[in-house]
N, C-alpha and C positions, 0 to 999 in steps of 0.2 A: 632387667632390674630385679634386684632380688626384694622376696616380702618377708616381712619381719612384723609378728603381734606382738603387742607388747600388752601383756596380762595386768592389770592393774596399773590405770591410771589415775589415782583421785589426786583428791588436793594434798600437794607437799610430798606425794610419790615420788619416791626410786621409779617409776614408770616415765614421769615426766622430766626425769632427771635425765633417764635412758635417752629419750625422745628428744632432745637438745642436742645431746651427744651426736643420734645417729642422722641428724641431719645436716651434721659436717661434711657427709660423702654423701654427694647426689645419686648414688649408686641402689636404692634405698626405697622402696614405697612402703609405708609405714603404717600398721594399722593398732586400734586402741580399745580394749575392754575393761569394763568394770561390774563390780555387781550394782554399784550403787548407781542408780541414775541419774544423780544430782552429781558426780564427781569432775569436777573441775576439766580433764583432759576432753571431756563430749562439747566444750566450743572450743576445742584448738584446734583452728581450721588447718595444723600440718599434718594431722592424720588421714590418712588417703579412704578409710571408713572406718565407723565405731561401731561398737554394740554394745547392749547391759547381757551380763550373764545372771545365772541364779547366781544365789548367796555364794561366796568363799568353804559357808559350810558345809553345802548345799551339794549331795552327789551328781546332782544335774553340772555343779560347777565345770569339772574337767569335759564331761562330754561337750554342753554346751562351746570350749572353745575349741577342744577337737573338730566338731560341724563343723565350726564357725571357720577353720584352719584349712578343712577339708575342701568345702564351698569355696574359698578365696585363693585355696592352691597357694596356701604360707607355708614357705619354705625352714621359717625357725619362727620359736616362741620364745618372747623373754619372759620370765617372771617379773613385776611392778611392786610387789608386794612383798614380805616376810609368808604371810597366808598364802598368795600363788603360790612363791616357790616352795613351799612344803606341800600343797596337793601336786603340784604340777611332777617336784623331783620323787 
């Protein structure tokens, strides 16, 4: 099975929008980050693990889901955000 992060999941995200989609192919263990603790995607029990990162602003940001990438052996990261994908690309 392939892993797939998906960077940014709050409330009303392109992240959980992603996360609908990619669970049309069972093919798929799915995981979810955000900076914000409180965002919406941390009880959708379809995420196979979540985690908060630092801020979006936050240089810790990108490292933070590198580890987090590294650790979990994820194969692709999606951006969830407008803010991901402009640190991430």
């Amino acid at each position: 099975m392939k892993k797939i992060l998906i960077a940014g999941i709050g409330n009303g995200s392109l992240g959980l929008e992603l996360l609908k989609c990619l669970l049309i192919d069972t093919e798929y263990l799915i995981y979810g980050t955000d900076s914000n603790p409180n965002a919406s995607g941390f009880w959708n029990k379809s995420f196979k693990k979540t985690f908060v990162t630092g801020s979006g602003n936050n240089s810790e940001y990108l490292n933070d889901i590198l580890e987090f990438a590294k650790t979990e052996k994820i194969e692709f990261v999606v951006p969830g955000s407008e803010v991901t994908n402009k640190i991430i690309t």
